[in-house]
N, C-alpha and C positions, 0 to 999 in steps of 0.2 A: 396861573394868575389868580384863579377863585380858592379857597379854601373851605374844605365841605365842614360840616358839622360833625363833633364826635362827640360831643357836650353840647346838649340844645339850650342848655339855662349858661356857661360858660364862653364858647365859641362863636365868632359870628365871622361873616365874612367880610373882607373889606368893602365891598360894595354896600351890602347890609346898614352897614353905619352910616354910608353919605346920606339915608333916608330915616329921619327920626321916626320912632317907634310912636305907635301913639296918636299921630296922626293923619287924619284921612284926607283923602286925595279928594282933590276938587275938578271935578267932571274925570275922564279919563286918565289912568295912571299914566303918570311920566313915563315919560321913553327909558330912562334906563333902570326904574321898576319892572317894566315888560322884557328890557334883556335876562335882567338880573331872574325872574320868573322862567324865562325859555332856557335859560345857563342852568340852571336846578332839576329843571323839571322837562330834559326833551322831549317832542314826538317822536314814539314807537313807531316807527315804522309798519305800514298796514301788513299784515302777514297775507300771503297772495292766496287766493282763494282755491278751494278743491281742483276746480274747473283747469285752473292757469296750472296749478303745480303738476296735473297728470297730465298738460297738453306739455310742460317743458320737459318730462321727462319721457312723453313718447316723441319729441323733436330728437330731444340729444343717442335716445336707442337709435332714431332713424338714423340720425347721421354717424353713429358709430357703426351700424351695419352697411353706409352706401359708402363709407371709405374704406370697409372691409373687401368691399362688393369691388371696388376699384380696382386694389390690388389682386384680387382674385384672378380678376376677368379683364380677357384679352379685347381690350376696345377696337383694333383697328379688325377684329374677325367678327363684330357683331351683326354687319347686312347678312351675314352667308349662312348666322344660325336658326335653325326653326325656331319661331316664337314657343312653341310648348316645348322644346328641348333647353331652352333657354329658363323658359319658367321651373323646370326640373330643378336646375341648375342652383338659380336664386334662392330655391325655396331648400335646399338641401343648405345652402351657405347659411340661410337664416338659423335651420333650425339647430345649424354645428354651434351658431355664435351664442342661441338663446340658452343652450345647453350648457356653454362654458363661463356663462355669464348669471345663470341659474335665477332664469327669469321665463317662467312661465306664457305663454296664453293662450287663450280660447282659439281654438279654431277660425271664429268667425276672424278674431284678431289676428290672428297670423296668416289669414289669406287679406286683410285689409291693408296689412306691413308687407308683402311681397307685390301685391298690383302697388304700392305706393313706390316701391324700389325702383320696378320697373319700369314707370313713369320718370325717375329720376335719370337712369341711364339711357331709356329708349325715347324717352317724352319730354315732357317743360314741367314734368314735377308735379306740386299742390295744382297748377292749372290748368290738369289734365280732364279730372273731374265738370270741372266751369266750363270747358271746352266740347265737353261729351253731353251736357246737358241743351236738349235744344229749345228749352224754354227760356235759352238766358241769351238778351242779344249784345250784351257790352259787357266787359271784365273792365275793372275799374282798380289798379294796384296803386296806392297812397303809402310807401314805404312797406318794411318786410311784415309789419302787423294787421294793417288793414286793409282791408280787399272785398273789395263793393263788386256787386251785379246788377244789373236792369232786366227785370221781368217785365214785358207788359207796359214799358212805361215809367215803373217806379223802383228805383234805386234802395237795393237791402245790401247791409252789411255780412258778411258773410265769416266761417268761424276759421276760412281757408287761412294760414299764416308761411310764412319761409322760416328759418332756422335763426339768419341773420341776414344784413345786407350783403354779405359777399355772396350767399345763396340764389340770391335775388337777381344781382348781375349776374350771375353766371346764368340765368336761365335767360336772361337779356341778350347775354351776347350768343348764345345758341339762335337764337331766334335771327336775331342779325344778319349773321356771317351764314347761313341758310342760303339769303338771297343777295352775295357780296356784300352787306354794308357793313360799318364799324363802327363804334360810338364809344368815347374816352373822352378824356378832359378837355381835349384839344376840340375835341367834335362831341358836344353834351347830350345830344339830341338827334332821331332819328326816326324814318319814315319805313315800315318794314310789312312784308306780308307773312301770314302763315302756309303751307303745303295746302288748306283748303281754299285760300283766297283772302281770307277774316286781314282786315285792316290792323297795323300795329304802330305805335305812336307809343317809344321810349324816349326819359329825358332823365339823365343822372346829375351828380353832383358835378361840379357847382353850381351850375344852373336851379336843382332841383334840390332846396335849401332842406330839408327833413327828409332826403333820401331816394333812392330810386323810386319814381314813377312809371307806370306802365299802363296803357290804353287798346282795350283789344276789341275794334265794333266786330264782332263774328255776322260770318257768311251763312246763310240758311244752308243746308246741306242740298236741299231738293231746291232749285233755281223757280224763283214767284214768278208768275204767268199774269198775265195783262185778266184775267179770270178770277184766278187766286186774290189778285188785289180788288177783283170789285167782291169777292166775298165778305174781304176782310172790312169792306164800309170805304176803303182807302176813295173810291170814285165808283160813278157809276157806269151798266154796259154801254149807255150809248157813247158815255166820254170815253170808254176801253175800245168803241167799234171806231170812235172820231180818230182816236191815237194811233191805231192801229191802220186805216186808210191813209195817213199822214207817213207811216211810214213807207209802205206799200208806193205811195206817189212820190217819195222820194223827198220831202218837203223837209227843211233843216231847222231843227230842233233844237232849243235852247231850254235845258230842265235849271228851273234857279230854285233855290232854298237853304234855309240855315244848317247848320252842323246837325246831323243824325235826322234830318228830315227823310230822308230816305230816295234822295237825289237817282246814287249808284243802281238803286235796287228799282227803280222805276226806268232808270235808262236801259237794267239787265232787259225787262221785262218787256220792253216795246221795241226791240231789238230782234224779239223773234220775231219781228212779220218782216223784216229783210228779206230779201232772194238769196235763197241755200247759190244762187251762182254769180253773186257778184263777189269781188275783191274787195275784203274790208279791214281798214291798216285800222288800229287802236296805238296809242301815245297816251302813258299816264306817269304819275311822279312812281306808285306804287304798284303792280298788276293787279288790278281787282273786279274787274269786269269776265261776267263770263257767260260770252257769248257763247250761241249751241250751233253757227253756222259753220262747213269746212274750213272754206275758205277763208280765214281771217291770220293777219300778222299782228305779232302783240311787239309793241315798241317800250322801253322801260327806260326813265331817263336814271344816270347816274351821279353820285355825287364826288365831289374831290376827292384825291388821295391825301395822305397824309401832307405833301410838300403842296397844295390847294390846287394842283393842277389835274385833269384831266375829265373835267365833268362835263355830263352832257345834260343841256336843259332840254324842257318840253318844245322851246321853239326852233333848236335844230331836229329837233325829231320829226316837227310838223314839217320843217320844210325837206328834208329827208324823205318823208313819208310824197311828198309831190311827186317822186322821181320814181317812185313803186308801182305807178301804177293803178291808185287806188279806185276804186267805184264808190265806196266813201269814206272819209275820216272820222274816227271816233275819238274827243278826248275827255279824258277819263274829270277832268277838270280842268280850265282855264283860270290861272293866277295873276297871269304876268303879261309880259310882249308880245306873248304866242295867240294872244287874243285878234291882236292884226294877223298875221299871218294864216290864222284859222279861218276868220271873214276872207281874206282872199280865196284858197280855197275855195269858199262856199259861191262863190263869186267867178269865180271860173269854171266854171264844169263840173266841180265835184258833191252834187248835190244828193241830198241824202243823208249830209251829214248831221252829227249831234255833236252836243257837249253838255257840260253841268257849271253851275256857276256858285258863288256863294251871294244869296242877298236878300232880301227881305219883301220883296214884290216885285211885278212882272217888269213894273217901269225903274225900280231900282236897278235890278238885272242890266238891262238897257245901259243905266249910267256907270254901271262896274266895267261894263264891257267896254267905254266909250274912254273910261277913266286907264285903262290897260292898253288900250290902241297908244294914248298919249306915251305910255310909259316907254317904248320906244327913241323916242328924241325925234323923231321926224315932226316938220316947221310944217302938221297939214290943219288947213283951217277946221273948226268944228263942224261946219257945214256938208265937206268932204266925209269926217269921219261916221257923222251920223247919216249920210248917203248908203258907205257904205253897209250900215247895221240894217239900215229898212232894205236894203237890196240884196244883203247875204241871208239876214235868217228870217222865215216866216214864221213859226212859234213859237210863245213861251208858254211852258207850264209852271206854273209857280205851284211849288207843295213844302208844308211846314209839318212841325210835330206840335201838336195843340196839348195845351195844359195838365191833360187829364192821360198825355203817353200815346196819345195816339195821332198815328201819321196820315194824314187828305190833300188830296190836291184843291189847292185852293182856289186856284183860275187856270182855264186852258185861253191864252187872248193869240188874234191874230195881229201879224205887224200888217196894215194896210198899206204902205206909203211912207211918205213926205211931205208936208207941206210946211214951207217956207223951211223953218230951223227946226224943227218939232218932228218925230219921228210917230205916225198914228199909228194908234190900234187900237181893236176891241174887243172885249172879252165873249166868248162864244157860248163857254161853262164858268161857272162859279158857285162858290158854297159861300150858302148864310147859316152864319149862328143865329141860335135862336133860343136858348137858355144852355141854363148848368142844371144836372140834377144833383140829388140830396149828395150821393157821392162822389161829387167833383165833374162827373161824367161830360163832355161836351154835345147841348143837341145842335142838329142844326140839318140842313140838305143840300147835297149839290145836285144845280139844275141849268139844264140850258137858258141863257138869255134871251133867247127868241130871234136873237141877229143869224138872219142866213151866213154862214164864209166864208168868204170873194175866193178860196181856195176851191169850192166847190166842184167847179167845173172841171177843174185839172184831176180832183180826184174819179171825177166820172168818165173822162180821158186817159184815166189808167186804170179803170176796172175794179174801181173800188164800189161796190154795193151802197147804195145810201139810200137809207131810210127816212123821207125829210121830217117824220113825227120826231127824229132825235132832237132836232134844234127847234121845238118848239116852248114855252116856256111853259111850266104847269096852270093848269089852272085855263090855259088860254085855248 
């Protein structure tokens, strides 16, 4: 359509001519000046920088050697061989390929290309590493290029990449199919654990418009102590010695808080003062609780096959879990129906129990709870259902993650009662902020409110120790 110049005083092009020479443009060049400009004169494309062009071509050696590595090696004989007979193995295939391929490197690099290998066949790959590191508590996977961590709090992008997307699924569906699940187009999205416990939350196309996403909150390796957490500022010992007689008296336990508050990690940890000889069934969507007592049954609910049939929710588990046996029920979190079903429960003899919820304070909790009984269809007045909330569970602990990354409980309140429509209670602990420092930092203290609780006595009738300077308020 354009014709270039081969005579600059002779030649023009025909667009050239629709714009008389000579005269200037009044405010901005017309729009087909600026075609006629971008037609002549494209952008170069940016040439890719040092950094990218030696990361693409130590991607594509990788993957030229793990599909070398494939055909080599017999996958269905890899549980039975020694890990260092196996690294023999690798590292001899490496050094046949590097040699034929007359591509040099450093030692340091050729022992950093066979633990990466052997990640890829024995492990999840790039996020073996992120996984090995115990300073990092979330893996954050935003398609095959970007791949974020949480240290501490604050979210760093990391230099970790996959090959391509089909790299990406495939370490998805490893992960998956681990613990029976599946995830494909039919089913986009899925709820998975890892072999140490760590929470997983995959979502692919087409749901997930820019490509695989992957969510991985890791598990501590050494399991937090009601101790550990008053180190960490989380609370303090006499709110660790209140929790811990709560549990001991068998008192049923309602932990609320938002996403990565640290819900699970506070229900692991007040879990140790259970009796090593009671019965205790656990019900969760994902297995991630990891109680240190014998006797415990883990319940896992499932999700449809392919033809939508054969799933099992949380609320036949709980009521499954009735017929076991239990001394208490644990669930791992209440969503749904099973929120009725878990108050009865708590309401018939199975006291002692916990659960977690998702919400924003002690009395929101309360109304998530109240809002899940409806979800049911049962015609029960509201009066009834909030009977039964003040009558199944006596506390809530409300804990957030405040601004600056860090995880506190924010009120430990008791349910006192009933009166009229109104479900009471009062807060026993709570934490006041009381500034920011220069680096974002949160100040603040959690301290007893001075209110003795009415649970008191029950806990003195099962031999819990109380100190009454705990619940007094400072200063007083």
């Amino acid at each position: 359509m354009f014709r270039n110049f081969t005579d600059r005083g002779s030649k023009r092009t025909e667009t050239e001519k629709v714009i008389p020479l000579g005269k200037p443009f009044a405010g901005s060049p017309p729009k087909e000046a600026r075609e006629m400009v971008a037609q002549k004169n494209p952008p170069k494309p940016a040439a890719p920088s040092i950094d990218e062009e030696s990361q693409r071509r130590a991607l594509e050696l990788k993957s030229r050697l793990h599909d070398a590595l494939l055909d080599r090696l017999n996958l269905s004989m890899l549980d039975k061989v020694v890990p260092e007979e196996l690294r023999r193995e690798v590292a001899a295939l490496v050094s046949e390929e590097l040699r034929d391929a007359k591509t040099p490197l450093r030692a340091e690099e050729f022992k950093t290309l066979v633990d990466e290998l052997l990640n890829e066949v024995l492990g999840l790959g790039p996020l073996e590493p992120l996984l090995a590191d115990p300073s990092i508590n979330d893996i954050l996977v935003n398609g095959c290029n970007r791949v974020f961590v949480e240290r501490h709090g604050v979210l760093e992008r990391t230099a970790v990449r996959f090959r391509d997307e089909r790299h990406l699924l495939r370490i998805i569906d490893k992960i998956v199919s681990r613990v029976g699940r599946r995830i494909d187009e039919s089913n986009p999205w899925v709820d998975a654990r890892l072999d140490d416990g760590s929470r997983v939350n995959a979502i692919i196309r087409p749901c997930a418009i820019d490509g695989p996403s992957l969510s991985i909150r890791k598990f501590s390796r050494q399991p937090y102590t009601l101790e550990r957490l008053v180190e960490t500022g989380m609370m303090t010992g006499a709110a660790a010695r209140f929790l811990q007689g709560l549990v001991h008296a068998r008192k049923n336990i309602l932990i609320s808080g938002g996403t990565g508050s640290g819900k699970t990690t506070l229900l692991n940890a007040i879990s140790a003062a259970i009796d090593p000889r009671t019965r205790i069934v656990t019900i969760e969507d994902a297995a991630e609780l990891q109680l240190q007592q014998e006797h415990v049954v883990r319940l896992e609910t499932r999700a449809p096959n392919p033809n939508g049939q054969g799933a099992v929710l949380q609320r036949d588990l709980v009521k499954n879990a009735l017929r076991m046996r239990p001394d208490r029920i644990i669930v791992g979190e209440v969503r749904g129906s099973e929120a009725f079903d878990m108050l009865q429960a708590m309401n018939t003899g199975h006291d002692g129990s916990m659960t977690t919820v998702h919400a924003n304070s002690a009395r929101d909790a309360l109304g998530r709870i109240e809002q899940m009984v409806t979800m049911i269809g049962l015609d029960m007045p509201l009066t009834a259902i909030r009977s039964q909330i003040a009558s199944g569970l006596d506390i809530v602990v409300q804990i957030a993650r405040l601004s600056d990354g860090r995880r506190r409980v924010l009120s430990i309140s008791e349910i006192t009662g009933q009166e009229g429509n109104i479900v009471m209670m009062q807060d026993i602990f709570t934490f006041r902020k009381t500034g920011t420092t220069a680096d974002g930092a949160i100040e603040g203290e959690f301290t007893a409110t001075g209110l003795r609780p009415r649970c008191l006595e029950d806990l003195i009738a099962a031999g819990v120790a109380i100190d009454p300077t705990d619940f007094k308020m400072r200063g007083h």
